[in-house]
C-alpha positions as CSV (number, residue, x, y, z in Angstrom):
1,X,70.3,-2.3,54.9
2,X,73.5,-2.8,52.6
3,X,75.2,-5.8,53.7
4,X,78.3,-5.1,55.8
5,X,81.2,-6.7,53.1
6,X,79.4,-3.9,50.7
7,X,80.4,-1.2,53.0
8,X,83.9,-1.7,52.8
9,X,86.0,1.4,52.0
10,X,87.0,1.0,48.4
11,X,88.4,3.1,45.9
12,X,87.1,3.5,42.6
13,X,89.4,2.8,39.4
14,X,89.0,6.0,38.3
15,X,90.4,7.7,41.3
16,X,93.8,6.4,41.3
17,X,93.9,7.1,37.2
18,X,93.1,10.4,38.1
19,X,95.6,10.7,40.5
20,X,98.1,9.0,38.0
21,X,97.5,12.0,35.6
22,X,97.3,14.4,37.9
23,X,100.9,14.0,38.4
24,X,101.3,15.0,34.6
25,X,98.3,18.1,34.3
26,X,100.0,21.5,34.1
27,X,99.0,25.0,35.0
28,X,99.0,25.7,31.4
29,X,96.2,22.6,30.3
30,X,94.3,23.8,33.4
31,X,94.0,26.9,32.0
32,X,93.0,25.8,28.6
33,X,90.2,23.7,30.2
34,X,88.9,27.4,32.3
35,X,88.7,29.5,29.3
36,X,86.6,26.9,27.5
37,X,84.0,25.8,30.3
38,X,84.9,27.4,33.5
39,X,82.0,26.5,35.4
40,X,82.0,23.2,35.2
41,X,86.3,22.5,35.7
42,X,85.0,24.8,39.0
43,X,81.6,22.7,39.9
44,X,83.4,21.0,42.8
45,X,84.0,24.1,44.7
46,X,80.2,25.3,44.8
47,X,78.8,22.7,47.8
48,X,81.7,24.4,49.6
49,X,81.1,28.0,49.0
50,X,77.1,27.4,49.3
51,X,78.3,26.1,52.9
52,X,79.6,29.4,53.4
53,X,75.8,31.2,52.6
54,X,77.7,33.4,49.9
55,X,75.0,33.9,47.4
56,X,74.6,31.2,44.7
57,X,74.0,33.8,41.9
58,X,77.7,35.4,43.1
59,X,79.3,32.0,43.3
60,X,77.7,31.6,39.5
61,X,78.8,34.8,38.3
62,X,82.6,34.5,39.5
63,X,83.2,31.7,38.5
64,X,82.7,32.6,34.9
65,X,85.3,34.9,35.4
66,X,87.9,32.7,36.3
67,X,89.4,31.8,32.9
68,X,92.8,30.9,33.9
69,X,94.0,29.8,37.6
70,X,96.0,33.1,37.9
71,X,92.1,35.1,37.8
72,X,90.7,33.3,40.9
73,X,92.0,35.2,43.5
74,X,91.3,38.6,41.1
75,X,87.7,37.5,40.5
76,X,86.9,37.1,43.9
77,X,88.7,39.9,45.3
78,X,86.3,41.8,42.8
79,X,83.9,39.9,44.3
80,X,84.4,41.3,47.6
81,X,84.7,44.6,46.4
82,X,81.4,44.4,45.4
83,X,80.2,43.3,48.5
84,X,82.0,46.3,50.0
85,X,79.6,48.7,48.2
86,X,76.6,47.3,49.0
87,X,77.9,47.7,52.6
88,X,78.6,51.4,52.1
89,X,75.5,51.4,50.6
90,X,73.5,50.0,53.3
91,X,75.4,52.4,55.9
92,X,74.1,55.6,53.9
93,X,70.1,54.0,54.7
94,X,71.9,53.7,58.2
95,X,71.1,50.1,57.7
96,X,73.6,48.5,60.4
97,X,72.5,45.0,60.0
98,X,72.9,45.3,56.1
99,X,76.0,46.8,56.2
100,X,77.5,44.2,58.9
101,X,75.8,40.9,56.6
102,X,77.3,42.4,53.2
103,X,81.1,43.1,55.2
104,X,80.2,39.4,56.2
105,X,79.9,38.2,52.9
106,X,83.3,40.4,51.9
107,X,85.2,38.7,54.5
108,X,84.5,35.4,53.2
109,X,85.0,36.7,49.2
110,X,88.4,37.5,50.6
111,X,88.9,34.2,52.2
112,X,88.3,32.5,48.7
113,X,90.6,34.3,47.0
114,X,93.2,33.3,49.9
115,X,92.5,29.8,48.3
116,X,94.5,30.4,45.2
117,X,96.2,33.8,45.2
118,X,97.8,34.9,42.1
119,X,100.6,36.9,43.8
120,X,101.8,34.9,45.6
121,X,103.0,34.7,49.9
122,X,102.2,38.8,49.8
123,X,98.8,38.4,48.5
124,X,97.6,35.6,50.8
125,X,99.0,37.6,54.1
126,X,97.0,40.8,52.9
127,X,94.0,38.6,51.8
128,X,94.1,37.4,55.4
129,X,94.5,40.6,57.0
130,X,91.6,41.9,55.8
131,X,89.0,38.9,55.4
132,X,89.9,38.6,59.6
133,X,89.5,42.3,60.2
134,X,86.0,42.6,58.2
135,X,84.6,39.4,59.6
136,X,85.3,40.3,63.1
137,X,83.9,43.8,62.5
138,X,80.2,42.1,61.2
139,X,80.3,39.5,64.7
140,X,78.6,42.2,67.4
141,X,75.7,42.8,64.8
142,X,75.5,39.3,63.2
143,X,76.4,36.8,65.7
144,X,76.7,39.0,69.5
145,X,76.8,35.2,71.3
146,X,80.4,34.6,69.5
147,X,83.2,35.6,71.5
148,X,86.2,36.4,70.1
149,X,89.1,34.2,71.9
150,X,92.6,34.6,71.7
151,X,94.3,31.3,73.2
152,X,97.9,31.3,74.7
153,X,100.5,29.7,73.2
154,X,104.2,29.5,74.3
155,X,105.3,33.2,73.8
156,X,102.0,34.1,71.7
157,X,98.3,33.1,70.9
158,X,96.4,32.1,68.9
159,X,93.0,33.8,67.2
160,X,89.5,31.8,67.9
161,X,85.9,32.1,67.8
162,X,83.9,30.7,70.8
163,X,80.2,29.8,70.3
164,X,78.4,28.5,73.1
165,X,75.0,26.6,72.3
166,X,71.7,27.9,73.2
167,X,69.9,27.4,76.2
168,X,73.2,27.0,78.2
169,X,72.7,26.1,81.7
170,X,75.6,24.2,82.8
171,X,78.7,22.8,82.2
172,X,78.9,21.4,78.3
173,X,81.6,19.6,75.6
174,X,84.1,21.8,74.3
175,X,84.4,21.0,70.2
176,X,87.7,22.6,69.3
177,X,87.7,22.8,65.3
178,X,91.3,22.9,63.4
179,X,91.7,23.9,59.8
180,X,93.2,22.5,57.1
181,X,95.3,24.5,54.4
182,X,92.8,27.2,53.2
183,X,90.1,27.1,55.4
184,X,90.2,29.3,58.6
185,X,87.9,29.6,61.7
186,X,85.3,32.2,59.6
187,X,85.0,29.6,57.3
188,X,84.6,26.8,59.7
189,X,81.6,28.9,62.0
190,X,79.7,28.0,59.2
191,X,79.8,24.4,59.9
192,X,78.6,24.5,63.7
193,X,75.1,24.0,63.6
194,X,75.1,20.3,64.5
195,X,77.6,20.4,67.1
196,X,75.1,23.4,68.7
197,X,72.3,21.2,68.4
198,X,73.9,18.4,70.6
199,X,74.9,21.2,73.0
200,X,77.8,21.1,72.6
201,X,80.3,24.5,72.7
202,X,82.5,25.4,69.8
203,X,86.1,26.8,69.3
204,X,86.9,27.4,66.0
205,X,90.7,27.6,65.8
206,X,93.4,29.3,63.8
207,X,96.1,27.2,64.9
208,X,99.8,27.8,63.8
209,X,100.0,28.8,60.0
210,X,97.0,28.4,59.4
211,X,93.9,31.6,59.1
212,X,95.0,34.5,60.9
213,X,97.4,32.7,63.1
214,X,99.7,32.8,59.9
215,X,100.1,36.1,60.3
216,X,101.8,35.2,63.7
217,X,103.6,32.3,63.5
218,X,104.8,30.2,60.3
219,X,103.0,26.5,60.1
220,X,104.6,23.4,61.8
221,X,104.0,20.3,62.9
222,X,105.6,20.7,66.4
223,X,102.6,22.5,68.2
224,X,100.4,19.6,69.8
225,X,101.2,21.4,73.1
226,X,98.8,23.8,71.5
227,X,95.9,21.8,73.7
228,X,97.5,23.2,76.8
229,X,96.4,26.8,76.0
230,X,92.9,25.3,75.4
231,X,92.4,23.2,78.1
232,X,93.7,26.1,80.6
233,X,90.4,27.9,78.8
234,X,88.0,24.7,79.6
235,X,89.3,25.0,83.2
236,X,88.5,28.8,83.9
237,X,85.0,28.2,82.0
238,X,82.5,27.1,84.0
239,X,79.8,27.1,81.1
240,X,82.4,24.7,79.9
241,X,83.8,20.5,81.1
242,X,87.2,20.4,80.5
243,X,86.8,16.2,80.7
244,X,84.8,16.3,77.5
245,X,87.2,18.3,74.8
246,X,87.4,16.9,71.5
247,X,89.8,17.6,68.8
248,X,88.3,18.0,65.3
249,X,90.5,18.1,62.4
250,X,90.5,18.6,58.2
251,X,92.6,17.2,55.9
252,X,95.9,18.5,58.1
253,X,94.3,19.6,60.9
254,X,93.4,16.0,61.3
255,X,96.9,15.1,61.4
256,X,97.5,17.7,64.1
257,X,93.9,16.3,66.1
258,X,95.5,13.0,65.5
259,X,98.8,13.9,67.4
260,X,97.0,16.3,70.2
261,X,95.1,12.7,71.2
262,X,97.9,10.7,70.9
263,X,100.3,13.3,73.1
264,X,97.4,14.8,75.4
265,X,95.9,11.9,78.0
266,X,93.1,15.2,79.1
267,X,91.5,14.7,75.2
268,X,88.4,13.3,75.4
269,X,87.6,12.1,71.8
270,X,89.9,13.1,67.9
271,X,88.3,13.0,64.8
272,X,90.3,13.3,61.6
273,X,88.7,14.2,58.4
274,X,90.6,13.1,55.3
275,X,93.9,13.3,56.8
276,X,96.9,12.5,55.4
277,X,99.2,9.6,57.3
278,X,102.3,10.1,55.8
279,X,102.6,12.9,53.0
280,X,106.3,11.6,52.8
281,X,105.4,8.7,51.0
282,X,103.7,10.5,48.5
283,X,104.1,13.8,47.9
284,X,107.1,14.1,45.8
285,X,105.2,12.1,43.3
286,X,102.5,14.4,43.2
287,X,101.9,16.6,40.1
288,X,103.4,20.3,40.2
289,X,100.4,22.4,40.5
290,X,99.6,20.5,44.2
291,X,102.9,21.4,44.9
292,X,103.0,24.5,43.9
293,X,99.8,25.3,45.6
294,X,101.3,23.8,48.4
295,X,104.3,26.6,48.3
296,X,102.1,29.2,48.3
297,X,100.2,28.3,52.0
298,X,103.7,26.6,53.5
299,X,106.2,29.6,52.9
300,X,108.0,27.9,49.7
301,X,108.7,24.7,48.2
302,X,111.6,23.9,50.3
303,X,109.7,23.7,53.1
304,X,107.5,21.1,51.9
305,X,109.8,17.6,52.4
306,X,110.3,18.9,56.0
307,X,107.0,19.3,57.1
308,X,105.4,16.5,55.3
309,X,108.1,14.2,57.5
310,X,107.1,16.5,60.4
311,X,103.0,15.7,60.3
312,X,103.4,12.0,59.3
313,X,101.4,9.8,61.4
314,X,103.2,6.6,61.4
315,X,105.4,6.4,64.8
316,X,102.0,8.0,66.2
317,X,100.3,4.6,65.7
318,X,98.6,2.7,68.1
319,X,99.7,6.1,70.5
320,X,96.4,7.3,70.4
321,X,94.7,7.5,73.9
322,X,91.5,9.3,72.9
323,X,88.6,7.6,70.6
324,X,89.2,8.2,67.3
325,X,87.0,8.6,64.5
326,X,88.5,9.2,61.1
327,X,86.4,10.1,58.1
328,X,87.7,9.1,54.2
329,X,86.2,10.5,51.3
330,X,86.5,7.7,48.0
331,X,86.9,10.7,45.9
332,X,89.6,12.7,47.4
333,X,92.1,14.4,44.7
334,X,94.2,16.4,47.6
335,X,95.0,13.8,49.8
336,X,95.4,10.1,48.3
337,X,92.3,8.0,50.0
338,X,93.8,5.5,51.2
339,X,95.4,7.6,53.8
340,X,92.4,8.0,55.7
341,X,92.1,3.8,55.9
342,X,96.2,2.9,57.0
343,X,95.6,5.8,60.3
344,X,92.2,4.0,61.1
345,X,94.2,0.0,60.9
346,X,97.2,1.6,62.5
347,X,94.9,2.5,65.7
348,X,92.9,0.1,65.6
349,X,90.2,-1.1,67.8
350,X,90.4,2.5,69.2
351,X,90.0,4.0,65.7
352,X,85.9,4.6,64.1
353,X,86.3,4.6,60.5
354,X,83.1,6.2,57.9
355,X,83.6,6.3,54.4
356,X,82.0,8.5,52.4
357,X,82.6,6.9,49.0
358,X,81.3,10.4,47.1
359,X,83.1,12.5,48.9
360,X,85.9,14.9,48.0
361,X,89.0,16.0,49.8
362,X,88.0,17.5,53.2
363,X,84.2,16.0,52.5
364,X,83.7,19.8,51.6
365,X,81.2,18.4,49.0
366,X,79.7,16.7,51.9
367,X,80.0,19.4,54.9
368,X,76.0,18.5,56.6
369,X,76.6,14.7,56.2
370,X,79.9,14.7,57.9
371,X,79.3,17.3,60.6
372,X,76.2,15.9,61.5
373,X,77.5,12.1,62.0
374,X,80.6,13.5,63.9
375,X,78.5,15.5,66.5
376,X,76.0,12.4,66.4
377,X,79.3,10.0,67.2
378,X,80.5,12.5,70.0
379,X,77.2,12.8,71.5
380,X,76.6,8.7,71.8
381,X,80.0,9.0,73.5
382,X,79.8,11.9,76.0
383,X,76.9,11.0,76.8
384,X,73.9,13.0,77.6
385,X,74.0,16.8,77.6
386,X,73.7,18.4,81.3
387,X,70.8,20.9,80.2
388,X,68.4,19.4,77.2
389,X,68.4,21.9,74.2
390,X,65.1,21.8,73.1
391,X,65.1,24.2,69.7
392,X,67.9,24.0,66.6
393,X,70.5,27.1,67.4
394,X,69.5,30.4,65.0
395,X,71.6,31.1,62.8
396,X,72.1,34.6,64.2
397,X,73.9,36.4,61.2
398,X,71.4,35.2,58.7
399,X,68.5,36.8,61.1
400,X,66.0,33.2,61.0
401,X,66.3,29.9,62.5
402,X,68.8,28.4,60.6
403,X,66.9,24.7,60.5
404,X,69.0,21.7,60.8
405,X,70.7,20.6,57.3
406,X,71.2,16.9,59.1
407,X,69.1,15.2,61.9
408,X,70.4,14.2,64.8
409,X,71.2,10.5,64.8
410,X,69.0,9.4,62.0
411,X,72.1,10.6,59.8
412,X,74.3,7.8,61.6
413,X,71.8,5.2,59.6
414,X,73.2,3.3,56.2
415,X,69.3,2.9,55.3
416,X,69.2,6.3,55.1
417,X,72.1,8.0,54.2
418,X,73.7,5.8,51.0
419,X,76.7,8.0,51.6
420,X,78.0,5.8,54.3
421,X,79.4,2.6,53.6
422,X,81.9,1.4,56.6
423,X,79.9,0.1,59.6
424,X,77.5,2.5,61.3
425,X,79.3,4.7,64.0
426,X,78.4,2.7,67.1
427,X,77.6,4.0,70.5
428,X,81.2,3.7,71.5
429,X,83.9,3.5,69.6
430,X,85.1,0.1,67.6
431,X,87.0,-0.9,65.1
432,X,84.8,-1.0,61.6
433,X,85.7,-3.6,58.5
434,X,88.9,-2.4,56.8
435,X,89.5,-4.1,53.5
């Protein structure tokens, strides 16, 4: 085992010189560096999309397309397209699970684009609209057990996906999952499988501005009473134990998870991946195609100081009632690393902090490894399950058993996984060395 001062979080050199001229890259150089090797300025995104199950040969042929940023959202809107036919085409061999997996993968073409869209506010609202629409179209062929949920809050609700775990026979943890920027709660079903495998039940969450719940309400940072909506559904569940709901959130999602612990006393556990403390502190310095990125998904640049003052995390500190385990990734270009380490020494004792010193914003290069060690952390501190789930969950929409990408437990040890090096997660939570 790597000794315990070596599995300090630390941040490589060449991180924060990459962050230093990331503040001075333009859309322009970006571009230059697409139309000469596209595929590799794009390698980073692949262990994300391949998380999604869209087909590798897709992913490869797309992104040779994208020779400039303003093609992303163009190339995979083609890509979807595509998709679309081989549905139509699987509907005239009246193939109805065909046509519901190839919608499937349409959806979640749309959603990519979403990530980067060319035109703009318009695009991303009709990108949304209809990624939403086809996914929820393929769920009574492809996944029948997901319900979709729509939770109250204040005067509307909110859009959700509820996925029980197999062999339910009593009442289980509720795992509410909260997206960051660009992902939304089709994306995030595709993480579930080791949160099933504990038995645990899963709500994937479009909270406000964020998925489809943009559509319905703008993003802010003043909707923590959010939980309220979801606890109200734990309570008139009885496959579900409204004393063991956790709060698990990317990137800003994490913030929000963070601020649902700190204001909720019903919320049993929080983890925050690769959140950011205080975006105040550090945004205006950061270069303008992050911010202008950022413009797109917030509703314009103005609105930007505002709500990075709105999520900060510092007058939350030492607030937090719930465990919390926060998860930092060494390479993070989005969110400045260290962020992840000053929310873990502002909670302190109460605060689990694992580094991934290879990961990359949102650990989305990383999306088995982390999952897996969060439900593993969560399970060591709910306890046992009240009915034993002896077989891995299927993977309903892919038709086979999906097999576990990360075992349970075994992942939580540094002999075996080099990815981790804070202390191991322990069997209830503790603070780890913080540099």
């Amino acid at each position: 085992m790597t000794p315990a001062g070596d599995r300090s979080p630390r941040i490589e050199p060449a991180i924060r010189a990459a962050w230093s001229l990331g503040r001075r890259v333009t859309p322009r150089q970006i571009d230059l560096l697409l139309r000469i090797a596209p595929e590799r300025v794009l390698a980073p995104v692949k262990p994300r999309l391949a998380a999604m199950g869209i087909p590798e040969q897709t992913v490869a042929a797309v992104l040779t397309r994208v020779r400039a940023l303003s093609r992303w959202s163009v190339a995979w809107t083609g890509a979807a397209q595509r998709f679309l036919g081989d549905a139509r085409r699987a509907r005239d061999l009246d193939d109805e699970r065909g046509e519901a997996f190839a919608a499937r993968m349409a959806a979640l073409a749309y959603g990519v684009a979403a990530w980067m869209p060319a035109g703009g506010a318009n695009e991303l609202r009709a990108l949304r609209v209809t990624a939403a629409a086809l996914f929820a179209r393929s769920l009574p062929i492809l996944e029948p057990a997901t319900e979709r949920i729509d939770v109250p809050w204040r005067t509307t609700t909110l859009p959700a996906l509820l996925v029980r775990p197999p062999g339910l026979a009593g009442p289980v943890p509720l795992v509410v999952l909260l997206n960051g920027m660009t992902t939304c709660k089709e994306e995030i079903l595709c993480w579930i499988e080791p949160f099933l495998w504990q038995g645990f039940a899963v709500l994937a969450l479009d909270w406000p501005g964020t998925g489809e719940a943009a559509l319905r309400v703008e993003l802010t940072p003043d909707c923590d009473d959010l939980a309220t909506g979801v606890f109200a559904l734990a309570d008139d569940d009885p496959s579900l134990d409204p004393r063991r709901v956790a709060f698990v959130g990317v990137s800003i999602g994490g913030a929000l998870a963070t601020r649902i612990g700190a204001t909720d006393r019903r919320v049993a556990a929080a983890i925050a991946v690769t959140p950011p403390f205080d975006a105040s502190a550090w945004l205006p310095l950061a270069g303008s195609l992050l911010r202008a990125h950022l413009g797109v998904h917030l509703g314009g640049l103005e609105r930007i100081p505002d709500l990075a003052a709105g999520f900060a995390l510092p007058a939350v500190g030492g607030r937090v009632r719930a465990p919390l385990l926060v998860l930092g990734a060494g390479r993070d270009l989005i969110v400045p690393p260290a962020e992840a380490i000053r929310l873990a020494a502002a909670e302190g004792d109460n605060a689990t902090l694992v580094w991934y010193a290879a990961g990359s914003h949102a650990l989305f290069n990383l999306i088995p490894l982390w999952t897996g060690d969060a439900a593993s952390w969560l399970a060591d501190l709910f306890g046992p399950p009240s009915t034993r789930v002896d077989d891995p969950p299927v993977s309903t929409w892919r038709g086979e058993p999906s097999g576990l990408r990360t075992p349970p437990r075994a992942s939580l040890d540094p002999a075996r996984t080099p990815h981790l090096h804070s202390a191991p997660l322990p069997s209830s939570p503790g603070a780890c060395p913080r540099p």
